[in-house]
C-alpha positions in Angstrom: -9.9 6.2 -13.8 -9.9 2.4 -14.3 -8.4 -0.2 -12.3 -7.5 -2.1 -15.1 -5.0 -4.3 -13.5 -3.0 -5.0 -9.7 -0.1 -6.7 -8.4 0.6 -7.2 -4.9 3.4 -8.7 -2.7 3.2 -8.9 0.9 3.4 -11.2 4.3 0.5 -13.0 3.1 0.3 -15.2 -0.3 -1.3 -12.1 -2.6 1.5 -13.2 -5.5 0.0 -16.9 -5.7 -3.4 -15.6 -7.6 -6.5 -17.4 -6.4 -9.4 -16.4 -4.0 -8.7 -13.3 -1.9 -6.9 -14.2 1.8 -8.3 -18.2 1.2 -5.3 -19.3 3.8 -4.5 -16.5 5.5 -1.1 -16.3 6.8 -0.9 -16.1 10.9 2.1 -14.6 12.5 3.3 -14.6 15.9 6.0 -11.4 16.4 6.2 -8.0 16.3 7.6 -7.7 12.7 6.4 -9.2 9.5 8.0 -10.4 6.5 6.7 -10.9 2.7 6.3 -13.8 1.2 8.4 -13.6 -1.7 7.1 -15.4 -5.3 9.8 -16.7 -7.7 11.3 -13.4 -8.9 12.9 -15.2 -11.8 9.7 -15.5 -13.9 10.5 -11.6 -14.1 14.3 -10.8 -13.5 17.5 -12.6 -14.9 18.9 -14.6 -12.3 22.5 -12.8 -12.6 20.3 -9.4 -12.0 18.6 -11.0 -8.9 22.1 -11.4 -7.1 22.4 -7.5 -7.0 19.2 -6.4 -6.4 18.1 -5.6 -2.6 14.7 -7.0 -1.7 12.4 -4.0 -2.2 14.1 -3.5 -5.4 12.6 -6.9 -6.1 9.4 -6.8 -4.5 8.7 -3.3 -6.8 9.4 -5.1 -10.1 7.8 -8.4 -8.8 4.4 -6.3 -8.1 4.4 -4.2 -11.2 4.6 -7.1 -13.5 2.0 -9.0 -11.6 -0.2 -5.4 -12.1 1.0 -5.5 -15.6 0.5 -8.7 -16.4 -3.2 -8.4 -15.2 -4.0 -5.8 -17.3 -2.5 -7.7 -20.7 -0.1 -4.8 -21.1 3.5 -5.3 -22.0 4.9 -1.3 -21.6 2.7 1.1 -19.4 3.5 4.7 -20.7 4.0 6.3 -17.3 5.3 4.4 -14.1 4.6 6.6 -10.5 5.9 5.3 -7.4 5.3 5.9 -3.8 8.2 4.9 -1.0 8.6 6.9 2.3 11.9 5.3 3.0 13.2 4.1 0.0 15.9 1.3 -0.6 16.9 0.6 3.6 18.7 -2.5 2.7 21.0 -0.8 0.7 21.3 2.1 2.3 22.4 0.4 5.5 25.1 -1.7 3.7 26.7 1.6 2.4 26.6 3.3 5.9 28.3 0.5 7.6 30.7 -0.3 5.0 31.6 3.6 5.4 31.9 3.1 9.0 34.1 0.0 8.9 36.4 1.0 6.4 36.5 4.6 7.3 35.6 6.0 4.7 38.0 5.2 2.2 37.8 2.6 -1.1 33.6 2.5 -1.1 32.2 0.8 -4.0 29.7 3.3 -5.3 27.0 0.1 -6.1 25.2 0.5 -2.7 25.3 3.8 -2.7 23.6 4.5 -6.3 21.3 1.5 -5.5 19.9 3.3 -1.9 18.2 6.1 -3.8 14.3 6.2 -3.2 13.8 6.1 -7.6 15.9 3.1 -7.7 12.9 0.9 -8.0 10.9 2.9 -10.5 14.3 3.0 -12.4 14.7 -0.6 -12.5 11.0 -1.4 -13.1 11.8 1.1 -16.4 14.7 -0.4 -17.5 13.2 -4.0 -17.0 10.3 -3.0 -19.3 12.4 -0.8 -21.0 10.0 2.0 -20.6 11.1 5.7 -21.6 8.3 7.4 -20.3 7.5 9.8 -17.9 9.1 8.3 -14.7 8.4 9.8 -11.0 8.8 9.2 -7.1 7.0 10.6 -4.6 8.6 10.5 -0.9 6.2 12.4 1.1 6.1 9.6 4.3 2.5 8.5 5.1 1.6 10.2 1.6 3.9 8.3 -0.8 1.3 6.0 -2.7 -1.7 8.9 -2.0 0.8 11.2 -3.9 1.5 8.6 -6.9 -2.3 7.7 -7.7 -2.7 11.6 -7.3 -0.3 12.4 -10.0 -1.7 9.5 -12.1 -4.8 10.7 -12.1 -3.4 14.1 -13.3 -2.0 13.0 -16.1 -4.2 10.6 -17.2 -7.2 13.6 -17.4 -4.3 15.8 -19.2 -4.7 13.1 -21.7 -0.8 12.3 -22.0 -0.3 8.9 -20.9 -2.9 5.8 -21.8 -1.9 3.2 -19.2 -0.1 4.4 -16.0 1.7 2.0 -13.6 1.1 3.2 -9.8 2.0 1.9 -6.6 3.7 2.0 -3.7 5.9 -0.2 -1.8 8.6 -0.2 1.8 10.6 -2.5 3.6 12.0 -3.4 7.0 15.2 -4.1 7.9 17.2 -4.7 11.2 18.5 -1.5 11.5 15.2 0.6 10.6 13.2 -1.4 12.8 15.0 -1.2 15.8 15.8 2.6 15.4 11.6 2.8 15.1 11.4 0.6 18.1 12.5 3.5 20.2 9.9 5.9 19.4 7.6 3.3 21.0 5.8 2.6 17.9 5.7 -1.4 17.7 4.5 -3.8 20.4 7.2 -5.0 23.0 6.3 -8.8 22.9 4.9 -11.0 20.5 0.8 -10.4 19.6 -1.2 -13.4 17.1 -1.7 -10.9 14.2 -5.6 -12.2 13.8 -5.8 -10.9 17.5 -4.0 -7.6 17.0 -7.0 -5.5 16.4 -8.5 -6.2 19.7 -5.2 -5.4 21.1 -5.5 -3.6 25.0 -2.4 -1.6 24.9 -0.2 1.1 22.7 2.3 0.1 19.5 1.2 -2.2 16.3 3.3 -4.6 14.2 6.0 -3.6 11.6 5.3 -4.8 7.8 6.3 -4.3 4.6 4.9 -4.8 1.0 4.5 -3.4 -2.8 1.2 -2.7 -4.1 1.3 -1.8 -8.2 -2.1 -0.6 -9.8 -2.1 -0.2 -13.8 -4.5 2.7 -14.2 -6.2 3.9 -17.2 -8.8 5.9 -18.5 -11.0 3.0 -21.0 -12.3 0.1 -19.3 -9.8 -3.3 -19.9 -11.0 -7.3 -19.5 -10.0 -7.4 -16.5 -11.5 -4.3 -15.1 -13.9 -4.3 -12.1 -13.5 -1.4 -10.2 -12.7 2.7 -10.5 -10.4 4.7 -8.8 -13.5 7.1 -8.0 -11.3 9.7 -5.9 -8.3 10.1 -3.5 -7.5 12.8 -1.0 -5.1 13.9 1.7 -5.2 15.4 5.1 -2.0 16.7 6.8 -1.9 17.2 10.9 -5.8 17.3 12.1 -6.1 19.6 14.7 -9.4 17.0 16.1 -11.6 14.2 14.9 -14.4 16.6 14.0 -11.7 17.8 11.3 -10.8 14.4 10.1 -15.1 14.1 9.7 -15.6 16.8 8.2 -12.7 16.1 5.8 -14.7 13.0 5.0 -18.2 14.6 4.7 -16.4 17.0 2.0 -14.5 14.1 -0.2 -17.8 12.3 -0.2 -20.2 15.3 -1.3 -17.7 15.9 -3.9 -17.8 13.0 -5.4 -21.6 12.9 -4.9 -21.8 10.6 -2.6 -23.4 10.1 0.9 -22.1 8.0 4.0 -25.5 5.9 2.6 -24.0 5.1 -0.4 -21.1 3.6 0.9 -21.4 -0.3 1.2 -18.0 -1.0 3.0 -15.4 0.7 4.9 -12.2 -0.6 4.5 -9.7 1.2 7.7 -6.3 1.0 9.0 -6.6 -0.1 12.4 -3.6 -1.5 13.4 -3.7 -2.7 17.1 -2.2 0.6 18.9 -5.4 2.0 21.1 -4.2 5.5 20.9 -4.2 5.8 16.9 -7.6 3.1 16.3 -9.5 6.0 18.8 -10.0 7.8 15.9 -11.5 5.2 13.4 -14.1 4.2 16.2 -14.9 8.4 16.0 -15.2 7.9 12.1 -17.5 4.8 12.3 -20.0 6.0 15.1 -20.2 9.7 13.7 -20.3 8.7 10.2 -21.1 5.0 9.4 -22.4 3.5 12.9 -24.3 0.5 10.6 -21.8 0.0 8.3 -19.9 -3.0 7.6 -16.6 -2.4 8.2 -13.0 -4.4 7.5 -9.4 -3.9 8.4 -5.8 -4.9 6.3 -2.8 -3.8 8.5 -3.4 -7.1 10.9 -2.7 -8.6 7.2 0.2 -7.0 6.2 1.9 -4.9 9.2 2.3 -1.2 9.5 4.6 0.9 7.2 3.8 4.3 6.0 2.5 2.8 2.3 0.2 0.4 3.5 -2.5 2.4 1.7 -1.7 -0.1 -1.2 -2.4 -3.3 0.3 -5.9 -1.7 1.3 -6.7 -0.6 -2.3 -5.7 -3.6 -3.3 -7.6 -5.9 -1.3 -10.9 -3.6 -1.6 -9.9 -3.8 -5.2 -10.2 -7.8 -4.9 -13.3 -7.0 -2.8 -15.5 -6.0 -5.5 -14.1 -8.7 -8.2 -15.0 -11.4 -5.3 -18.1 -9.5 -3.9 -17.1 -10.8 -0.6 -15.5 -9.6 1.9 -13.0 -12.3 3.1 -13.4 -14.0 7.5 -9.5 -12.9 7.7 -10.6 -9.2 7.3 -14.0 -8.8 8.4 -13.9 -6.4 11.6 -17.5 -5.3 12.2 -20.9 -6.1 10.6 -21.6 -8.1 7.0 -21.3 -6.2 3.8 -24.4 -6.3 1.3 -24.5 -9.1 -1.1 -24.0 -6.6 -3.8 -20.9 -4.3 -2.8 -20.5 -1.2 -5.5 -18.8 1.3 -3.0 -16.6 1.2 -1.0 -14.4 3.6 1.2 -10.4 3.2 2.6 -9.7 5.6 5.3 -6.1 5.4 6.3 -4.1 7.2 8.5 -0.1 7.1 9.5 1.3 7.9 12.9 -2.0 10.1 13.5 -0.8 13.1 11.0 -1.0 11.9 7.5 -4.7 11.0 6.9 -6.2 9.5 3.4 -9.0 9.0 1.9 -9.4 6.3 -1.2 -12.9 5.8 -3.2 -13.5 2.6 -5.5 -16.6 2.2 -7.2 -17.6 -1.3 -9.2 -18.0 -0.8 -12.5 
């Protein structure tokens, strides 16, 4: 499957265009925000008034994917979102709450749904095709390229818009916060992967991919393979897991050029990526994303997107180098992810 276009909004400039992370965006706190483009280049300005943030960020992404490819209409749009429209969903509980339950505007509550964004995206474009959201937590985007794939080797759909996307709000952040997954006090986000101590940074972001199964202009990489792993009982699982997605592919670790991971600051969830690299690619080069863009359970995108921008650029950028240097010719390369330590996946992009 071809890559033949992406679009990408998130807390550093990825909507601007231009070399890959060229100013890279430095924050200071425990919870990062994107950096929103002009959405009105895309959306009516009377439509940009009702429309929650990740409602834009979606449609802002896909037509930057979109646009990329030089398509106007995709005939399939997939999305990925494990928690869906939070803004809106919090304005509805409280309003319910405040006015106890009685004369609710039904606005907040239709727009809350986790499809509102693949809805809008098809409206926007005015897109009648197959339409489809996956909620499957640290799955979400896996699930959405997965089906894509699918139906682009059925042979139904040409071009397929992919991608997933989250947000953070007050209210999801601090009811998150007491699970003890984000860092108490403030941590530089360039020094957050050397971090000494449990809990990582909250982000947010949209990643769109417009897929399809001919090579466009603008094409530079494939989506080679994707796979899932669900609750590892051990790392030797989570290696072997690896060694099998790789041999079916016909690939060795050799072949890979880069691995691109989602080491996020907490020591207790990077242990496993250091068990990865030393059993599987102890030489390899190796570079990290989620001290770019924060954590959130489709973060997948932003490192499919940025190993996308990899292999356009051939070089992998200071801001996300982690270990080694990467060849001077970079053909494969591999995203491990994993969410929370149960959902584990596995992303392979080849240059082409």
């Amino acid at each position: 499957m071809f890559i033949l276009g992406t679009g990408c909004i998130s807390p550093q400039e990825t909507a601007q265009g231009g070399p890959l992370l060229a100013a890279p965006r430095e924050y200071e706190q425990v919870r990062l925000a994107t950096v929103d483009p002009d959405y009105k280049q895309w959306i009516d300005v009377k439509q940009i008034r009702r429309m929650s943030r990740v409602v834009k960020m979606g449609v802002g992404a896909a037509n930057l994917s979109l646009e990329a490819a030089g398509i106007t209409a995709p005939d399939a749009i997939i999305t990925g979102t494990a928690y869906g429209c939070l803004d809106d969903t919090g304005v509805f509980l409280t309003k319910m709450v405040h006015q106890q339950e009685e004369m609710l505007t039904p606005t907040a509550f239709i727009q809350s749904t986790h499809n509102t964004v693949g809805g809008q995206i098809a409206l926007l474009l005015g897109c009648n095709g197959y339409n489809n959201t996956f909620v499957h937590r640290g799955f979400s985007f896996e699930n959405a390229l997965l089906d894509a794939i699918m139906i682009l080797k059925e042979g139904s759909a040409q071009h397929i818009l992919a991608g997933g996307l989250d947000e953070i709000t007050n209210y999801s952040h601090q009811l998150l916060s007491r699970f003890g997954i984000y860092k108490k006090t403030p941590v530089k986000t360039m020094e957050l992967l050397n971090s000494p101590d449990t809990g990582t940074i909250a982000g947010e972001g949209a990643a769109f991919f417009t897929l399809g199964t001919t090579r466009g202009p603008g094409t530079v990489a494939m989506l080679s393979g994707v796979s899932t792993l669900y609750k590892p009982l051990w790392e030797g699982e989570v290696i072997g897991h690896i060694m099998k997605f790789l041999e079916d592919n016909n690939y060795t670790p050799a072949d890979i050029d880069l691995i691109v991971t989602g080491r996020n600051g907490d020591i207790d969830q990077d242990e496993i990526y250091e068990e990865v690299a030393e059993a599987l690619f102890p030489e390899h080069a190796e570079a990290c994303f989620k001290h770019l863009c924060g954590e959130y359970p489709t973060a997948a995108g932003f490192g499919v997107w940025m190993a996308n921008a990899i292999i356009a650029e051939q070089k992998v950028p200071e801001a996300a180098a982690f270990f080694g240097r990467a060849p001077k010719k970079i053909k494969n390369i591999l995203i491990y992810n994993h969410h929370q330590g149960t959902h584990h996946s596995l992303v392979l992009l080849t240059a082409c």
